[in-house]
N, C-alpha and C positions, 0 to 999 in steps of 0.2 A: 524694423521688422518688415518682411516684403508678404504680400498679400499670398505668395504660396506657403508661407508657414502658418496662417490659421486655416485652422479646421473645424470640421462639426463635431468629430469624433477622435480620441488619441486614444489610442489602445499602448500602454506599456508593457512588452513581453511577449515574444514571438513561440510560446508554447502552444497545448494542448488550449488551456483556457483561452488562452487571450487570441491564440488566431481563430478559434472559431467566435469569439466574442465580435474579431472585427468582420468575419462572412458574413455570421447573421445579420449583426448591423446593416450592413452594405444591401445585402438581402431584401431585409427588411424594408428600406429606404434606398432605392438606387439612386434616390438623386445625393444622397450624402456623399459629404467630402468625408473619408474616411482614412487616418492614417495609422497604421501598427509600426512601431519603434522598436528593434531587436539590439540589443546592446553586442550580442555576438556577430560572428557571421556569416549562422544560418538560423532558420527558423526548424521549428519542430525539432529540435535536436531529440530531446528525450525520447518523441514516438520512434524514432530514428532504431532506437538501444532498448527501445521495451520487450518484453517477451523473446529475450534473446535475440531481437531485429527481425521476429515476427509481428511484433503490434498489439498485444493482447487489446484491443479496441474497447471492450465492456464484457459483464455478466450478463448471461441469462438469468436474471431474476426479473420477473415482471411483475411483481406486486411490493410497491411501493414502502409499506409498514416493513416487509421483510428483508428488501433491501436496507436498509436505514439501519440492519441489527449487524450489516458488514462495516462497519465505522463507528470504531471505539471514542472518535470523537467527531459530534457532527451530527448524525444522523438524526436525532430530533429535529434539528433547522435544518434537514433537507427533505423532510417528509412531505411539505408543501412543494416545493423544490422538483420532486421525484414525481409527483400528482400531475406536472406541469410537461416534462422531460426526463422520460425514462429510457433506462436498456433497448426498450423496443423502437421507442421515438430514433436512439443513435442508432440502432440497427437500419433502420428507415431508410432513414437522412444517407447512409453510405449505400446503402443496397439500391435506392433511386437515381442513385449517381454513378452508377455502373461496377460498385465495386462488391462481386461477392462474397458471403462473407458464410460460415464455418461455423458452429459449436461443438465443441469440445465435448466428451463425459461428465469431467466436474464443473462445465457449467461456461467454460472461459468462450470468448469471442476471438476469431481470428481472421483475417482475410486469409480465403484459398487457396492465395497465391504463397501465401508463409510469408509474405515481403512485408518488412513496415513501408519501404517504400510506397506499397499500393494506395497507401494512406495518405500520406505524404502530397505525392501528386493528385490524390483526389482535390483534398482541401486544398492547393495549390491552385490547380486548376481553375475551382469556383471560386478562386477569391481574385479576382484579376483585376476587378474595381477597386481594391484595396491599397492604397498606396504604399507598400513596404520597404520601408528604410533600416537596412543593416547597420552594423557597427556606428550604431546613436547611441552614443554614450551620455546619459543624463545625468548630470549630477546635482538638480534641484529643482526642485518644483515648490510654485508658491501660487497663491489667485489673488490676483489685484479687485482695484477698489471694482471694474466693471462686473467682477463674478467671474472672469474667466481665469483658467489655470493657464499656466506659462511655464513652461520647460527648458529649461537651459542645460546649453550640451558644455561639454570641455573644450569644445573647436571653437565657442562664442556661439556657433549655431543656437536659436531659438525658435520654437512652435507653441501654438496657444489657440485654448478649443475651450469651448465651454463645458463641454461635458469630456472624461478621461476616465478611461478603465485601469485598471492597476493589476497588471496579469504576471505578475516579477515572481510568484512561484517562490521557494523558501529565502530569497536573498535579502539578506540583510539590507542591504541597500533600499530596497523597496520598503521592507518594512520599517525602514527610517523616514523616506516620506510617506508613508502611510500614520507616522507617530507626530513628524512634523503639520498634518493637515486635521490631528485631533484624537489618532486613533489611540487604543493600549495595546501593546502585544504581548501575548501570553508568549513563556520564553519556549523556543524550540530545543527539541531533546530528537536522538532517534526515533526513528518507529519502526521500521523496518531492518531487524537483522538475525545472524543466526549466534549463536553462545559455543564463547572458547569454553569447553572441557577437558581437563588431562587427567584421566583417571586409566591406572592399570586396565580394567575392567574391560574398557574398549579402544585399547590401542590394538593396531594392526585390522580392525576391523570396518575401515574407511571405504562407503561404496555399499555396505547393507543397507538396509532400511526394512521397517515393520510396520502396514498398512495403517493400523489402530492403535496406536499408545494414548496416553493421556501422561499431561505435564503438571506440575504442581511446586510454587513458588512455598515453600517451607514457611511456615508461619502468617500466611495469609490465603486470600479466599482466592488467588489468580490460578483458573486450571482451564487446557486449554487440550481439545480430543485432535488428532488429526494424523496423519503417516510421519513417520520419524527417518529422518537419514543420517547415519555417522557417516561423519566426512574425519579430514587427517588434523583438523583443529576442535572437533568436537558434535555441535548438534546441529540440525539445521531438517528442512522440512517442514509441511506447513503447521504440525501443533507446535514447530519452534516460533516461524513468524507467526502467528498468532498470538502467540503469548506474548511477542515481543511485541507486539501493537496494543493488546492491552493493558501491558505492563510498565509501556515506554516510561511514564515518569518516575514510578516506583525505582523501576532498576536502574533509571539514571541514578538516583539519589541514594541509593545503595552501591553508586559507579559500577554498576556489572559484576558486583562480588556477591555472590547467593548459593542457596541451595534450594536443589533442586529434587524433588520426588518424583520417580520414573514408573509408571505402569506401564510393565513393554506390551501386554494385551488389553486394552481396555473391555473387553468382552468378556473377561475373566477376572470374578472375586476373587477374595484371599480364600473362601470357601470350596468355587470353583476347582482351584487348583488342588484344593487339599483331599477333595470327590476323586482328579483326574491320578491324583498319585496312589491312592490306595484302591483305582481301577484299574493300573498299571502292574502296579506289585502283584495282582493277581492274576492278570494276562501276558504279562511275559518278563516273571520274575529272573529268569537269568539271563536278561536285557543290561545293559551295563547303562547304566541312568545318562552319562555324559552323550552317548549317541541315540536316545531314542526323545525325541521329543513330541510331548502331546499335544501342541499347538502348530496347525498347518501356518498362525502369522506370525512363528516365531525362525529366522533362521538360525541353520541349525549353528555354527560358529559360534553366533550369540547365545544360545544355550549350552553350549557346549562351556562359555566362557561364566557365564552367571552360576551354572553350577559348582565351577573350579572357586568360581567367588565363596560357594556357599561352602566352602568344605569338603565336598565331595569327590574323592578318589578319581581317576579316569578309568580303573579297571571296579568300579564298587556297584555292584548288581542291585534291583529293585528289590530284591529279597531283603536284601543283609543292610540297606540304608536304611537309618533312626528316625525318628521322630521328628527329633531334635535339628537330624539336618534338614528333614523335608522343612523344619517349620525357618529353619533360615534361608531354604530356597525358595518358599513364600517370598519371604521379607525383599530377596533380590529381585525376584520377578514382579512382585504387587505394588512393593513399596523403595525401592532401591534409593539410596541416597547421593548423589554427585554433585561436587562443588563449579558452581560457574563463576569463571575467572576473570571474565572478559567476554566483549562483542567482535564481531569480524561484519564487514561491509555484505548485504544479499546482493550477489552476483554486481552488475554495475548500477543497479538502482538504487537510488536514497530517496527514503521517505523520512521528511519529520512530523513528530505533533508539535503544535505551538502554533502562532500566528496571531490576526487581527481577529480581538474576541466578539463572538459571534453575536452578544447583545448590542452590538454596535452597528449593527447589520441590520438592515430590512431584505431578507430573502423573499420574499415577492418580485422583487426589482433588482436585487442584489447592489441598493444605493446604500450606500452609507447614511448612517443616520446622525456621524458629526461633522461632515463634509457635505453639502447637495451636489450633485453631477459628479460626485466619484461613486465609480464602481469597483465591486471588489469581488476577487473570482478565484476559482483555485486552489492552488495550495500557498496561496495569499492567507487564508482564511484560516482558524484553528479546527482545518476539519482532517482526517487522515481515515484511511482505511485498508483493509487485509490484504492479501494479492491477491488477485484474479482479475483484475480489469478493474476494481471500482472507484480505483485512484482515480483513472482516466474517464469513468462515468460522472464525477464531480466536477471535472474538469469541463465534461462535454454541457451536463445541466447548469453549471453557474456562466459557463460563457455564452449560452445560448440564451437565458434569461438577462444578464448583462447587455448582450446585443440587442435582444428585441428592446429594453426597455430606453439603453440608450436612444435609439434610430425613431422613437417619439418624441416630436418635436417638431415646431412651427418655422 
């Protein structure tokens, strides 16, 4: 083994986590020997593809407890975590670095420039004490009698550090030597996706969407409020990925086959609408019900099509419509029923739940607690959360807690 292959620091994984895990390191300790191991070859790929190859960088949420409540799994063990390095901390951290950066209305973070590039080159930039080695292909890690980890590549290549951060993100591979050095892994499932639906109901309707609906998994407690988008295979928008973050294990194990309860206005009872039809009937009864709708968040298509759902004629006036039909057009608007058949990938991002379970963890230091000098970060970890940046704020908080705590040491 030649004296440039040990190190003080081996960062595995050239993402989000693990390159800032080896900045701050490096940071933190300039005189460390610090190396990050990319098996591809390039680094950051994913910030690359986020946000449509704008970056979504983090949320604006600055209070700790309440970010914690965007991660269906995780957030309790990042509450400490979050105390430490928050939203505003990675706001900081790029804004002092020349890169500026943008909030959105719902909350999202973006550099100015719209570039994930911008990103990219920043963290690039300050890491240049970093030694980064592309296309390292590892295929085993073990620690000998001295305590140190040793890495062995498929070229015979070998590197060996005492301390070794483990920033490999959902791949299996990682999570084999993370199972080999002691760990357990909770199994990974999707978390992020939108739901095939084929229903009459809303074909040809691909491109609407309705600010406020509320979603509801049939026969359990998962309901989830947020803007709804039909697309040409079914649902998607955020009360879809929502639900489908909270739902990730249920609906694996039901394999994507459910029903689904649709409130296309969340702002509206079954009471509400039954007030707005018989204030209808009396203000412009020879209205023809198909074209007049009483909700500014309903479009009009979609109402036009939920009525045909419900019965109702295209030429049938507010006067002369029953009881009977108003109360099945309740039924379509309040509580409508749709079978989902299937998942489809959100746009090119993949998110799983699953990973290395988090009582295994000391998040203070993000050391493992059945390995010493492994670190674990990321989406290594069983932690996952909603869209808007928060993936990428776990990412930013375990790698920055992983570097500083690696880079102590005598």
């Amino acid at each position: 083994m030649t004296e440039s292959s040990v190190w003080d620091v081996i960062v595995l994984g050239g993402g989000a986590a693990g390159f800032f895990a080896a900045l701050t390191c490096m940071q933190k300790n300039p005189s460390a020997r610090v190396a990050l191991l990319e098996r591809s070859n390039r680094v950051l790929a994913k910030v690359k593809i986020s946000g449509g190859g704008r970056c979504n960088v983090t949320h604006a949420c600055f209070d700790p407890a309440q970010l914690t409540t965007f991660y269906p799994r995780g957030g309790k063990a990042l509450r400490g975590p979050f105390s430490r390095f928050q939203p505003q901390d990675t706001m900081n951290w790029f804004e002092k670095r020349g890169v500026r950066l943008k909030t959105e209305p719902d909350g999202r973070v973006f550099p100015i420039s719209d570039n994930a590039q911008t990103i990219i080159d920043c963290l690039t930039t300050h890491a240049r004490g970093v030694h980064i080695q592309l296309n390292a292909s590892v295929v085993k890690i073990e620690k000998n009698s001295m305590g140190s980890f040793v890495l062995h590549s498929s070229s015979g290549e070998t590197w060996s550090s005492k301390r070794v951060i483990l920033a490999t993100g959902s791949s299996p591979l990682g999570w084999d030597w993370a199972k080999s050095l002691g760990h357990t892994i909770e199994p990974p499932v999707p978390s992020l996706f939108t739901f095939s639906v084929k229903d009459p109901r809303l074909e040809g309707l691909s491109g609407l969407s309705v600010p406020q609906a509320r979603l509801h998994i049939e026969g359990m407690s998962l309901t989830q409020e947020g803007a709804l988008l039909l697309t040409h295979w079914g649902l998607s928008g955020p009360a879809v990925l929502k639900l489908s973050a909270w739902g990730a294990r249920v609906l694996h194990e039901k394999n994507y086959s459910t029903r689904l309860k649709i409130q296309w206005d969340a702002a509206l009872s079954a009471e509400d609408w039954m007030a707005l039809f018989h204030q209808l009937r009396t203000q412009i009864p020879k209205k023809q019900v198909t074209s007049s709708v009483p909700s500014i968040r309903l479009p009009q298509r979609l109402w036009s099509r939920l009525t045909q759902a419900a019965g109702i004629a295209e030429a049938l006036i507010w006067a002369d419509v029953s009881k009977d039909k108003l109360i099945r057009l309740i039924q379509e608007l309040h509580a409508g029923i749709y079978s989902m058949n299937g998942k489809s990938a959100f746009k090119e991002e993949f998110v799983t739940c699953g990973g290395i379970r988090l009582d295994e963890v000391d998040f203070r230091t993000m050391e493992s607690k059945c390995c010493p000098n492994l670190y674990l970060v990321g989406e290594m970890l069983d932690v996952d959360a909603v869209t808007g940046g928060f993936n990428f704020q776990n990412a930013w908080t375990t790698g920055w807690i992983a570097g500083m705590a690696a880079a102590t040491f005598k």
